[in-house]
C-alpha positions in Angstrom: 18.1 1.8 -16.3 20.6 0.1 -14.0 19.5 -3.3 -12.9 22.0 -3.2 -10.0 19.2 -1.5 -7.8 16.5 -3.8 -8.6 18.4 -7.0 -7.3 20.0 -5.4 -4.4 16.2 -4.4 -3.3 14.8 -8.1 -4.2 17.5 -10.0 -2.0 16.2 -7.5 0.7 12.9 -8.3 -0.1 12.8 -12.0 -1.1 9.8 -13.0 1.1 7.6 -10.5 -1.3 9.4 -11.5 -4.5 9.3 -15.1 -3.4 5.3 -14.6 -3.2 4.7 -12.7 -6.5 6.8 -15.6 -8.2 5.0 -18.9 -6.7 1.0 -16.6 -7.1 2.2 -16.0 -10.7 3.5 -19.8 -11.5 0.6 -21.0 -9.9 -1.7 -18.7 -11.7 -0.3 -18.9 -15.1 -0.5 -22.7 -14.9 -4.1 -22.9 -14.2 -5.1 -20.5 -16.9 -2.9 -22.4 -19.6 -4.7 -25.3 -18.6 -8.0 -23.3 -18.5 -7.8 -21.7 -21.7 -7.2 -25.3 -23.5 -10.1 -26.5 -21.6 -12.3 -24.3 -23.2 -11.2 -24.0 -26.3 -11.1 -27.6 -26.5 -15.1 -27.7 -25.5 -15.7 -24.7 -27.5 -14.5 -26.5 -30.8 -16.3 -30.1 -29.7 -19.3 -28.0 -29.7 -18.8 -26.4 -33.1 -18.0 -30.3 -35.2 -20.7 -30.4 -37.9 -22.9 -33.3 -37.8 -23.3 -33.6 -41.6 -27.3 -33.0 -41.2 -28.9 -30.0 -42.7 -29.7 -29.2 -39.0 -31.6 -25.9 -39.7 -34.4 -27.9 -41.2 -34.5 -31.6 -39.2 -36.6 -32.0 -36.2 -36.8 -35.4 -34.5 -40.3 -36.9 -32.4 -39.8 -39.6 -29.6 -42.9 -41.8 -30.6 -44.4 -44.3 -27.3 -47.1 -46.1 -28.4 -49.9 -47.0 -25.0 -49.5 -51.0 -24.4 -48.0 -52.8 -26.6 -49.7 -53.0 -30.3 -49.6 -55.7 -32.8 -49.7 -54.0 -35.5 -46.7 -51.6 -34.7 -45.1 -52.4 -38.3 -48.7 -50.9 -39.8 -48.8 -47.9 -37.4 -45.0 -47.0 -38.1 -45.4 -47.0 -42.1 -49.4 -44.9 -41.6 -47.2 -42.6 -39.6 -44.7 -42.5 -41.9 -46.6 -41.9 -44.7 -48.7 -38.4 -43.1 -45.2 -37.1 -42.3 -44.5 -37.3 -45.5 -47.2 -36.1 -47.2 -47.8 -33.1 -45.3 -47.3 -29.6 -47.0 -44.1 -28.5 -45.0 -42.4 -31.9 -44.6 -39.3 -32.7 -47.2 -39.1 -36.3 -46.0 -39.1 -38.3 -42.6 -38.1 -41.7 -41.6 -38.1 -44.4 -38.1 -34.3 -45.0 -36.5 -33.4 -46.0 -33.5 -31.3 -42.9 -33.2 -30.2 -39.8 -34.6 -26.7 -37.7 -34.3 -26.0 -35.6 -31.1 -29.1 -38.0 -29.2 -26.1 -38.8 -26.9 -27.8 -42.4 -26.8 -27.7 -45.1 -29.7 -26.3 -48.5 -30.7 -23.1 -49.0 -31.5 -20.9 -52.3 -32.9 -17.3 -53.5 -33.5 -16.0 -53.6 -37.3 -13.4 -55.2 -39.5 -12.6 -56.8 -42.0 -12.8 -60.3 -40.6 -15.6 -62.0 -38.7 -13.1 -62.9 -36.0 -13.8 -60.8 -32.6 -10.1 -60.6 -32.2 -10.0 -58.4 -35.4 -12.1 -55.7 -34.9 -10.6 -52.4 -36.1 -12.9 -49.7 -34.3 -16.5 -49.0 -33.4 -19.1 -47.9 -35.8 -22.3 -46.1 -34.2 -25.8 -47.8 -36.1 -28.5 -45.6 -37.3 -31.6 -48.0 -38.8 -32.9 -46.1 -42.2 -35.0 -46.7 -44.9 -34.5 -45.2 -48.6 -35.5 -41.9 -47.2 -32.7 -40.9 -44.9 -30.5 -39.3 -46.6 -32.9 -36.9 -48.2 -34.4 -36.8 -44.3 -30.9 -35.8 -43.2 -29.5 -33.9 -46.2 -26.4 -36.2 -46.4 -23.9 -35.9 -49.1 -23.5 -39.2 -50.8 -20.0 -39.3 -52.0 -20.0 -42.3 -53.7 -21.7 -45.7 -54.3 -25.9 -45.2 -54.6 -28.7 -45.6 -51.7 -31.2 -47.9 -50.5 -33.8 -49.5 -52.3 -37.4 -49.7 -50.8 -36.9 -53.3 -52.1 -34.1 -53.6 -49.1 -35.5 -52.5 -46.3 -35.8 -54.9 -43.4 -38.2 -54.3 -40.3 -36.5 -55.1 -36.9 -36.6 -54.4 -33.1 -34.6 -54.2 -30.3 -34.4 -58.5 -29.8 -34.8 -59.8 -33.6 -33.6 -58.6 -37.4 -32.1 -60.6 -40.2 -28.4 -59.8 -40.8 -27.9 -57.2 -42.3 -26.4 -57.7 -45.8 -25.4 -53.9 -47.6 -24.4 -50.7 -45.5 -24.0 -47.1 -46.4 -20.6 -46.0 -44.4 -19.4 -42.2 -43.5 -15.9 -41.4 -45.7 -14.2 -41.2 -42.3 -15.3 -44.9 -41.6 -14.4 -46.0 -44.9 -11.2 -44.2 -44.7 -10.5 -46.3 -41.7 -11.5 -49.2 -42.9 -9.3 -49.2 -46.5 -7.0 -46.6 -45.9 -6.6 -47.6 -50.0 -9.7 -45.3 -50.5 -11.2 -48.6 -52.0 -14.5 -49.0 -49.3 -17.4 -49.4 -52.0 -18.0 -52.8 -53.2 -15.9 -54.4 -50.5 -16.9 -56.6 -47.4 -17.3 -55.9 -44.0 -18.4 -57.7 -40.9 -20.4 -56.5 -37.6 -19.5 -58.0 -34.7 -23.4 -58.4 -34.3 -23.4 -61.4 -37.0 -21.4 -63.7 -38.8 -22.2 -63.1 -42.5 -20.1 -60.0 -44.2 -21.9 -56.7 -45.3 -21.1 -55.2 -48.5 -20.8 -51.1 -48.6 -22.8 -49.8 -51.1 -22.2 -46.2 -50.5 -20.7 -43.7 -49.0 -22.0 -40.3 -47.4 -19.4 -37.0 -46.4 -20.1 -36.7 -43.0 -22.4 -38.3 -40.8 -22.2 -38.0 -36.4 -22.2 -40.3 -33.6 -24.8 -39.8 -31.3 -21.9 -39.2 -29.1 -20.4 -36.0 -28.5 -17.9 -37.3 -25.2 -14.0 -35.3 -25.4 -12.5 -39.1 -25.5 -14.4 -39.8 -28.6 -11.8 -40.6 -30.9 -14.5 -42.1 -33.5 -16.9 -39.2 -33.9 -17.9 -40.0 -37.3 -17.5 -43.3 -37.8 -21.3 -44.1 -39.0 -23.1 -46.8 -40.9 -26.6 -46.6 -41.8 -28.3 -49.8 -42.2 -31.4 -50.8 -44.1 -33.6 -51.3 -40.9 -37.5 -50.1 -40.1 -37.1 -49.8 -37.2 -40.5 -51.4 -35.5 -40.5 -50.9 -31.9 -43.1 -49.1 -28.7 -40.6 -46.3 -28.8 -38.7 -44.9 -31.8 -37.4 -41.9 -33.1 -39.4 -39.9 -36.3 -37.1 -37.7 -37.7 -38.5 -35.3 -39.8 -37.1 -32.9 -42.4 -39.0 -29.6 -43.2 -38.9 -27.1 -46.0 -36.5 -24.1 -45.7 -38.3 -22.0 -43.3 -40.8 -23.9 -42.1 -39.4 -25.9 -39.4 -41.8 -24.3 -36.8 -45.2 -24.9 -39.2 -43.6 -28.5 -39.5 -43.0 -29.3 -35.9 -46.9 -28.3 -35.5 -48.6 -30.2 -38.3 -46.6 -32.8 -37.5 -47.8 -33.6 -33.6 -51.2 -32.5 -35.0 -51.0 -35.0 -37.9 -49.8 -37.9 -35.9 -52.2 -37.5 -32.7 -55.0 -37.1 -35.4 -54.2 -41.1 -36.9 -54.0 -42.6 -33.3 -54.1 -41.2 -29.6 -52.6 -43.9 -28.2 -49.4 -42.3 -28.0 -47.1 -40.1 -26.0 -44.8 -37.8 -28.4 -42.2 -36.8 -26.2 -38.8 -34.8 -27.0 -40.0 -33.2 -29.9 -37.0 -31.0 -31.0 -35.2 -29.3 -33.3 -31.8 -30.4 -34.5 -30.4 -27.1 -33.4 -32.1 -27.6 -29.8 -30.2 -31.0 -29.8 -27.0 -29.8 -30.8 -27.8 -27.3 -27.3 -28.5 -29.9 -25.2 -25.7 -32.3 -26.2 -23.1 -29.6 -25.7 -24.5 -27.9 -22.3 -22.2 -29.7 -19.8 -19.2 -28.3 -22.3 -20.7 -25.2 -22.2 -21.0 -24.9 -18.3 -17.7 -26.5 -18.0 -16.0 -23.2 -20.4 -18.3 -21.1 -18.0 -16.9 -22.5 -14.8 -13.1 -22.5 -15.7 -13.7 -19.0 -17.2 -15.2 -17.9 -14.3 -12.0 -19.5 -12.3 -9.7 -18.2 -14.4 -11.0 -14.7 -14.3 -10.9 -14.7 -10.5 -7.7 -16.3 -9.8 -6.6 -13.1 -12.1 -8.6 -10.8 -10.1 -6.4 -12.0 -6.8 -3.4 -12.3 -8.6 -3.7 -8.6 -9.4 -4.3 -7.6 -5.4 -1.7 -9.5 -4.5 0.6 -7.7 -6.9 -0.9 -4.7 -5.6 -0.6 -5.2 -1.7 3.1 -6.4 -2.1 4.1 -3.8 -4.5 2.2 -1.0 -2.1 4.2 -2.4 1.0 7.5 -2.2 -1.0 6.7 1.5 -1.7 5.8 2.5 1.9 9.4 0.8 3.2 11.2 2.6 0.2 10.3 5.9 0.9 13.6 7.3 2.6 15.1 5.3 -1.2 12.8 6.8 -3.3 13.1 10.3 -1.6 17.0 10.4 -2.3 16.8 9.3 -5.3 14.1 11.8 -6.2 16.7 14.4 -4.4 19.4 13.4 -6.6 17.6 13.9 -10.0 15.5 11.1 -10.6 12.3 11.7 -12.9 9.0 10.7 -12.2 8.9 8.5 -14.9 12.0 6.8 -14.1 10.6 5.9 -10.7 7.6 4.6 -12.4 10.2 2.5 -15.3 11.8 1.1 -11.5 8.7 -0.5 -10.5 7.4 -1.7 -13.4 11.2 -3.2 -14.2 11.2 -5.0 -11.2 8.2 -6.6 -11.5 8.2 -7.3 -14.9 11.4 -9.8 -13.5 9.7 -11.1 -10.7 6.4 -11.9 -12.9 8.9 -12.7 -15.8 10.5 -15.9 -13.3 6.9 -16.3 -12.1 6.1 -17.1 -15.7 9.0 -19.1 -16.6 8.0 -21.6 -13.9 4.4 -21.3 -14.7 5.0 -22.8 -18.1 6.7 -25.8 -16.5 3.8 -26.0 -14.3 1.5 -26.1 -16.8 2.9 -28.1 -18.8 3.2 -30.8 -16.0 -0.6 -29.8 -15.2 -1.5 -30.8 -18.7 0.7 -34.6 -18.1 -1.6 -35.3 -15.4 -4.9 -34.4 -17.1 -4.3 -36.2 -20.0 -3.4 -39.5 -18.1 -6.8 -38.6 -15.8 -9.0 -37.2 -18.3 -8.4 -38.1 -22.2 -7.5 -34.5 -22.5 -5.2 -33.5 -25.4 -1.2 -32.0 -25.5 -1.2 -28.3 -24.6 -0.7 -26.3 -27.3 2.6 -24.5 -26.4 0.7 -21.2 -27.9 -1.6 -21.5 -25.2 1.2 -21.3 -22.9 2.4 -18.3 -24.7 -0.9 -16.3 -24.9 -1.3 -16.8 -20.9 1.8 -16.1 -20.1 1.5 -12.5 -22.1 -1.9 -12.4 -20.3 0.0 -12.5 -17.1 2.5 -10.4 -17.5 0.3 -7.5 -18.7 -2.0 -8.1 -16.2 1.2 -8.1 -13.6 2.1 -4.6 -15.5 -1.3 -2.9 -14.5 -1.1 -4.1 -11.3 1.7 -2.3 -10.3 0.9 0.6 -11.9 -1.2 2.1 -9.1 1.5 1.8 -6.4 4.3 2.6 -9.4 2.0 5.8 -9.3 2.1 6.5 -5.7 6.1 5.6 -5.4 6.6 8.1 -8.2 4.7 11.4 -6.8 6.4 11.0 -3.9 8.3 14.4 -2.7 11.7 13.9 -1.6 11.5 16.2 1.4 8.5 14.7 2.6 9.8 11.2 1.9 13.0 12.3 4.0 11.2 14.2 6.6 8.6 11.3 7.4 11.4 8.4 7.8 
């Protein structure tokens, strides 16, 4: 096909061209930028936690007033978790991964505040957490019931052996030589020596800036306060059964309490990963619409271009040309305009992209991104135009000539 046509016909038509360009640039740049978004949330939303999630529940335990004897009621609670028929193991923390609320402390390798490396999220545990959570202890051993500590919210002893997560440690002595050595909390002045080392292990945490999402420690605290967490681990399917004995089991010791956000692990993941979720919604939802008017604006020019060419299109019909090679015209020509449409659209969004990392931690855009959105585009500029290609090409040249 001769291109000659097609350019003489743009530069008589620039304002239209001019318009299918800026809607597709404009277009193309937000659903680069979209499709990243997403797919950015999407994967956030999938990280593993490193806790056997099918099986953990957790119990927000409030104790009425405010008891003596909490370090009693904690270890009586405790103890009925454990021993009932569906439970694996439980234990008391302050927190729990995907809470989205916790304690967290600087870390290095010096007791100076100056030389802190990172940020380590805290999760109080006795020797029972790591069966509770199904960690994977990749070196080093665990606590001792000997080693346990009770503490609150105001007053613990410091803290004297940790159990870090591999991607702490790895931080930490990129050597791969964490056990044994010494560490210091910014929380105290005495150093804490690792004495193991578990896989995988999440913040509570789950924000897109968070660079640190598993650097963990777990330290050898009960933690004795009105409101803790009891977080439960139940026999392979009989999480449900557990949930229910459980609340049964601990209002049948002492009524004095209010057990609130009883959840699965798998509820928690859902609930610390909604806002992404509605986020991908939102900008899918965006995304598909700008499309939608995209594709009507591609129609309404492309139709208008038609009606105007129908004295062309009638002589050129008179003259020989096919159907289909009417149809091949249009498509041609706005495969170029979309094509230079999509060329600046990739600029744009990569410029787009510039500004939202700067603004909002978000990462570099993949340049396939780019790619699969501008094919997305294109295509989408390609059925657009088919219905007025359509029209154009069952045009008769008599009555094309006859009605201009």
């Amino acid at each position: 096909m001769e291109l000659r046509p097609i350019f003489s016909a743009m530069r008589r038509n620039k304002v239209g061209a001019l318009v299918i360009v800026i809607q597709t640039a404009i277009t193309l740049a937000i659903l680069c930028n979209s499709l990243f978004i997403i797919q950015q949330r999407l994967r956030l939303s999938e990280r593993p936690s490193g806790v056997v999630e099918q099986d953990v529940f957790t119990m927000g335990n409030q104790w009425v007033g405010t008891p003596a004897d909490l370090t009693a009621r904690a270890q009586a609670d405790l103890a009925a978790l454990r021993a009932l028929p569906e439970v694996v193991d439980a234990f008391v923390s302050n927190s729990y991964p995907l809470s989205t609320g916790g304690w967290g402390e600087g870390v290095g390798l010096e007791s100076s505040e100056a030389h802190w490396l990172t940020n380590s999220a805290l999760y109080f545990t006795d020797e029972h957490g790591i069966a509770t959570l199904g960690l994977k202890l990749v070196a080093g051993r665990n606590f001792e019931a000997a080693e346990i500590q009770d503490r609150n919210d105001l007053e613990s002893k410091p803290v004297n052996i940790v159990i870090v997560t591999q991607a702490l440690a790895e931080k930490l002595f990129p050597n791969g030589d964490a056990l044994g050595k010494s560490i210091y909390y910014s929380s105290q002045k005495e150093p804490t020596t690792i004495v193991g080392i578990v896989e995988r292990l999440q913040e509570p945490w789950v924000g897109l800036g968070n660079t640190r999402v598993e650097y963990s420690t777990l330290q050898p605290y009960r933690f004795i306060e009105n409101y803790s967490h009891y977080v439960v681990r139940a026999k392979p399917g009989q999480l449900e059964a557990a949930m229910k004995s459980a609340q049964k089991q601990l209002l049948a010791i002492s009524r004095a309490r209010v057990n609130d956000r009883t959840r699965t692990m798998s509820e928690t993941r859902v609930r610390a990963y909604q806002d992404d979720r509605a986020l991908a919604v939102i900008l899918g939802s965006v995304s598909f619409v700008l499309l939608i008017v995209t594709a009507f604006g591609i129609v309404g020019v492309t139709s208008f271009w038609v009606s105007q060419r129908r004295r062309q299109i009638g002589i050129r019909r008179a003259m020989g040309a096919t159907r289909s090679a009417i149809l091949r015209y249009f498509q041609t020509e706005n495969l170029m305009i979309a094509g230079a449409g999509a060329l600046l659209g990739v600029l744009l969004a990569l410029a787009l992209n510039f500004l939202l990392m700067g603004k909002f931690e978000m990462g570099r855009l993949n340049v396939g991104f780019a790619a699969v959105a501008a094919v997305i585009v294109l295509v989408l500029g390609q059925i657009a135009v088919l219905w007025p290609a359509l029209r154009a090409a069952s045009i008769s040249p008599v009555a094309a000539i006859r009605n201009t």
